[in-house]
C-alpha positions in Angstrom: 99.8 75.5 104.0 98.0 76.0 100.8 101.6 75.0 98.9 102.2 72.2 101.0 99.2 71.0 100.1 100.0 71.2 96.5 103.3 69.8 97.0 102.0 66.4 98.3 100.3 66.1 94.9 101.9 67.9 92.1 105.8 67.4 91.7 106.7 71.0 91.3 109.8 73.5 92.8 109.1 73.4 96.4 110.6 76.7 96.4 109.4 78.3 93.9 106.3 77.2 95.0 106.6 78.5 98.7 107.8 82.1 97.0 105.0 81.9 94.8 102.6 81.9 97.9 104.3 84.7 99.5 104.9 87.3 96.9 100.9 87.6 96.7 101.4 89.3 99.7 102.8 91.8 97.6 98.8 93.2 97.1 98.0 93.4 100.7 98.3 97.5 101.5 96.2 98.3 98.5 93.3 96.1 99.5 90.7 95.8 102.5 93.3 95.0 105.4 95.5 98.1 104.3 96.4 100.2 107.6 97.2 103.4 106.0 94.2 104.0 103.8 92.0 102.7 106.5 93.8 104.7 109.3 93.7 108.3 107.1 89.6 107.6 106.7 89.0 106.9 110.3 87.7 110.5 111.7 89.9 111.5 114.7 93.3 110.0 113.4 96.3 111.8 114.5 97.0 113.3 110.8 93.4 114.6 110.4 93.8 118.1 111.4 97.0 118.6 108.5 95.0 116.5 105.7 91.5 116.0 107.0 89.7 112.3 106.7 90.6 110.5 103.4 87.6 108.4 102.6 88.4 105.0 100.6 86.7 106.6 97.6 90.4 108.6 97.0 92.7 105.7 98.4 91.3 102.0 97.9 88.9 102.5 95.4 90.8 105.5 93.6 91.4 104.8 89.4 95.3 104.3 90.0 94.8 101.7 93.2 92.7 99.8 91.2 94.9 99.7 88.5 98.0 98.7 90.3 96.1 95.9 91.9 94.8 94.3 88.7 98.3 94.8 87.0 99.5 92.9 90.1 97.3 90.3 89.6 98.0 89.6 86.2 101.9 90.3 86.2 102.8 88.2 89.8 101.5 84.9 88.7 103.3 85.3 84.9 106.7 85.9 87.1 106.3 82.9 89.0 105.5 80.8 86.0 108.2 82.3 83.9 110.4 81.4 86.7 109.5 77.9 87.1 113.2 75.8 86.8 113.8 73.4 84.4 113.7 69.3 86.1 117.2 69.9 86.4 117.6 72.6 88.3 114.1 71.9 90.6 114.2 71.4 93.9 111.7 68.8 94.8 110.6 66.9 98.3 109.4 63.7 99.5 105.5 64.5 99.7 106.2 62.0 103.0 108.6 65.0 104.7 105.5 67.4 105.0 103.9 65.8 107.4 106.7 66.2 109.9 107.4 68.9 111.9 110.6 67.7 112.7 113.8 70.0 111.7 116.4 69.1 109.6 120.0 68.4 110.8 122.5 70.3 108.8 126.2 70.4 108.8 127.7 73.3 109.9 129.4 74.9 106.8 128.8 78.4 106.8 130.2 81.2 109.4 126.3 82.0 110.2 126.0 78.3 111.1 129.2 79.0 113.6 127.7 81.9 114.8 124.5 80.6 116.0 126.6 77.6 118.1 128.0 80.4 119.5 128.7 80.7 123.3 130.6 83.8 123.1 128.0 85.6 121.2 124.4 84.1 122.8 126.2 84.7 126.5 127.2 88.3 125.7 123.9 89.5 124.3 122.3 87.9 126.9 124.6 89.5 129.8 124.9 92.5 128.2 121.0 92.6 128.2 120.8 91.8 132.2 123.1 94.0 132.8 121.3 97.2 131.1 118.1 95.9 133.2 119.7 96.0 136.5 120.8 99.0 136.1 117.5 100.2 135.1 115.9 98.3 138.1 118.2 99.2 140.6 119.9 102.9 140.0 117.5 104.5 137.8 115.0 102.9 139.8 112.7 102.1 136.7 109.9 99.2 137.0 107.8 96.6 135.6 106.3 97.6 132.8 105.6 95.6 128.8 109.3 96.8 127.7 111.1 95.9 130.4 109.1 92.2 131.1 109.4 91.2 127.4 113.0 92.4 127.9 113.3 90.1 131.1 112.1 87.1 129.6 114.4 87.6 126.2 117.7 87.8 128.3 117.0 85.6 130.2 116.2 83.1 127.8 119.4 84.2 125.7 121.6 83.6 128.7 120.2 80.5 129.5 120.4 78.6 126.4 123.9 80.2 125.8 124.0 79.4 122.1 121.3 81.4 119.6 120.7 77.6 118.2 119.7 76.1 121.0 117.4 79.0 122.0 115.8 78.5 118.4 115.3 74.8 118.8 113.6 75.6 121.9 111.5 77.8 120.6 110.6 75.6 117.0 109.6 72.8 119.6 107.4 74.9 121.3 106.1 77.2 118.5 106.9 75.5 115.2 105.0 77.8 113.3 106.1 81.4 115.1 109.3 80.6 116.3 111.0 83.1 114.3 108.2 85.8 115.2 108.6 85.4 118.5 112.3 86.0 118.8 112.7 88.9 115.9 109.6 90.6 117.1 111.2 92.1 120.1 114.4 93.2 118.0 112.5 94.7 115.5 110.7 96.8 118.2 114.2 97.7 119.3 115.0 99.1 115.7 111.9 100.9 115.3 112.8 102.7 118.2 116.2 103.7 117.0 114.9 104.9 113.4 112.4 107.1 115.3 113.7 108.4 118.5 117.1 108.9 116.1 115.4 110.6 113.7 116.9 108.8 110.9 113.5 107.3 109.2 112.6 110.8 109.3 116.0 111.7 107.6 115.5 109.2 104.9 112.1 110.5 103.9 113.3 114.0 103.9 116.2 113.1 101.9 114.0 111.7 99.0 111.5 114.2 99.4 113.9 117.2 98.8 114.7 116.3 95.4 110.9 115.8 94.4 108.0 117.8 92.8 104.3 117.5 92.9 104.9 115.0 90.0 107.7 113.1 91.2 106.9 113.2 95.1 104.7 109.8 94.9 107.4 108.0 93.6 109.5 108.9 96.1 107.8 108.5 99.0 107.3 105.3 97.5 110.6 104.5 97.5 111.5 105.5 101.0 108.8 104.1 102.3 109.6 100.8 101.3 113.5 101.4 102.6 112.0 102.8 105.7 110.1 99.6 106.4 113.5 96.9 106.2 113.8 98.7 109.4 110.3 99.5 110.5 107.9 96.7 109.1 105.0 98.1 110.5 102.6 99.9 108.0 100.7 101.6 110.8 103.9 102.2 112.6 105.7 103.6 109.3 102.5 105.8 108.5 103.2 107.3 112.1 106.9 108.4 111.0 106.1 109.3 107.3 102.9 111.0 108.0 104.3 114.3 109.2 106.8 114.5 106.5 105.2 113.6 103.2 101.6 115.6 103.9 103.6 119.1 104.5 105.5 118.4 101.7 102.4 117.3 99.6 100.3 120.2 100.1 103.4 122.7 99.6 103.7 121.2 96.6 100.5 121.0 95.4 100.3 117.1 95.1 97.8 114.7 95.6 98.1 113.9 99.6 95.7 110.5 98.8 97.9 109.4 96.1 101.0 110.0 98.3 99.2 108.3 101.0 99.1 105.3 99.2 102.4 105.4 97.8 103.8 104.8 101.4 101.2 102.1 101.7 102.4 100.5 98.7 106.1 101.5 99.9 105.1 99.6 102.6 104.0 96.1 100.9 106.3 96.6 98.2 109.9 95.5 99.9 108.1 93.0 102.4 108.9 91.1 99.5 112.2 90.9 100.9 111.5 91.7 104.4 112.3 88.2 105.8 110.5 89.1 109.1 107.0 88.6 107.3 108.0 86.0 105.6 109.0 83.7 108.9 105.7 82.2 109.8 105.5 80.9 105.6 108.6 79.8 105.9 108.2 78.0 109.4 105.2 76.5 108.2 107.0 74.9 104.8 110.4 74.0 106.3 112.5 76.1 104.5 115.4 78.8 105.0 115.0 82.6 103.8 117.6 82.0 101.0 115.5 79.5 100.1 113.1 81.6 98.7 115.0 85.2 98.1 116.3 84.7 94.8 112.3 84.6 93.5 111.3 87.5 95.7 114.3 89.3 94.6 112.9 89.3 90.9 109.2 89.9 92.0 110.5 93.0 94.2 112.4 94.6 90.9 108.9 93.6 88.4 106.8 95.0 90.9 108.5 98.0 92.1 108.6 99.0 88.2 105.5 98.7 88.0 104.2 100.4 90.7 106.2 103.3 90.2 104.8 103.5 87.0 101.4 104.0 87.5 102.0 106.0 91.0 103.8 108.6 88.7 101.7 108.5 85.2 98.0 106.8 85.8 96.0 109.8 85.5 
């Protein structure tokens, strides 16, 4: 909202000036509203008796957080300005536009674009779903319950639209703002589900952690956490999976379990930069696609991740 605002007065990149918003989200898990350092300082969580009760003293407020989150400060506002595209090559829009809520209509062009006026697909996902939940109603003999209402209402609605499109347009003119929440949120769950009960987050952490030492291991866990959450963009839900991996593995190697902590949280933040599931209510709100806005984030993601790595590994 904040960049719309701007927009109406200052003829900038309306891109680069939606990405710019969003990649200061990049700071969130090393600040106040971070779910890992505030869950591992919380007496009773369900990692204390492994690593005890964390208080924000080691984690928030810690030399290296501190450091990372002034760095950010400083180095995420250069990138967008260094960024900014000659006239050109801007992209720029009628101040006029932003006060509409209405979509625009775009030719179909790309096989995405065919796919979501697709009958074939939006009928067999949504068939495909009602049949799974009548067999679980009727011969496993399973019953109402969050899963399987949320699961009701999303097939249903799938089927009865028939295309993905017009089950989006539905949903914009009812939600502008949370369309896209609203119909990834429930597939998302789906894939956290599969990483866990599969055992392949766990695998991935495991994979990096094998290869590290008490040196190294923050680094790594930093970089698997942040490929663990494309699938699982939940920092509290990602602690859940990490947790029991990279505190074993930090005390056996005699590293520092708060500094590793807060690798995953910044794991965590770190490829939400590309993680177009928090970026759907910005990009709602500003009218814009996800490739809109990637290219930017793409380069943030690579300055920051450097970064961060850095001073996870060598800030004393």
């Amino acid at each position: 909202m904040f960049a719309k605002a701007i927009a109406k007065h200052t003829r900038v990149d309306y891109r680069l000036l939606v990405a710019s918003a969003y990649t200061g989200f990049v700071v969130w898990h090393g600040g106040l509203a971070g779910s890992i350092p505030l869950t591992i300082a919380t007496p009773g969580h369900f990692s204390q008796a492994s690593m005890g009760i964390m208080s924000t003293d080691q984690t928030l407020f810690a030399g290296f957080n501190i450091a990372i989150l002034i760095g950010l400060f400083i180095i995420v506002p250069l990138v967008n300005r260094y960024m900014l595209p000659n006239d050109n090559d801007s992209v720029y829009i009628d101040p006029t536009l932003l006060n509409t809520r209405t979509p625009a209509v775009s030719k179909i062009t790309r096989p995405s674009q065919h796919l979501e006026q697709s009958k074939l697909l939006g009928m067999s996902i949504g068939l495909m779903g009602l049949a799974y939940l009548s067999y679980y109603f009727f011969i496993s003999g399973g019953g109402l319950n969050l899963n399987s209402v949320i699961a009701l209402f999303l097939f249903m609605a799938i089927t009865l639209h028939q295309t993905p499109h017009n089950l989006l347009n539905s949903l914009q003119q009812a939600i502008p703002s949370g369309a896209g929440i609203v119909i990834q949120f429930p597939f998302y769950a789906g894939i956290m589900a599969v990483m866990v009960d599969t055992g392949l987050a766990q695998q991935i952490s495991q994979g990096f952690i094998a290869i590290a030492d008490a040196d190294s291991l923050p680094f790594y866990s930093f970089i698997s956490a942040g490929l663990v959450n494309m699938f699982v963009p939940s920092g509290g839900g990602q602690w859940a999976v990490q947790a029991p991996i990279v505190i074993p593995a930090a005390q056996e190697l005699g590293a520092d379990i708060s500094r590793v902590a807060m690798a995953v949280a910044w794991g965590d933040a770190w490829t939400n930069l590309i993680q177009p599931f928090w970026a759907l209510p910005v990009l709602a709100i500003a009218g814009l696609k996800a490739r809109d806005i990637m290219g930017f984030c793409v380069v943030q993601l690579i300055i920051t991740g450097v970064f961060i790595s850095l001073m996870l590994s060598f800030y004393p």
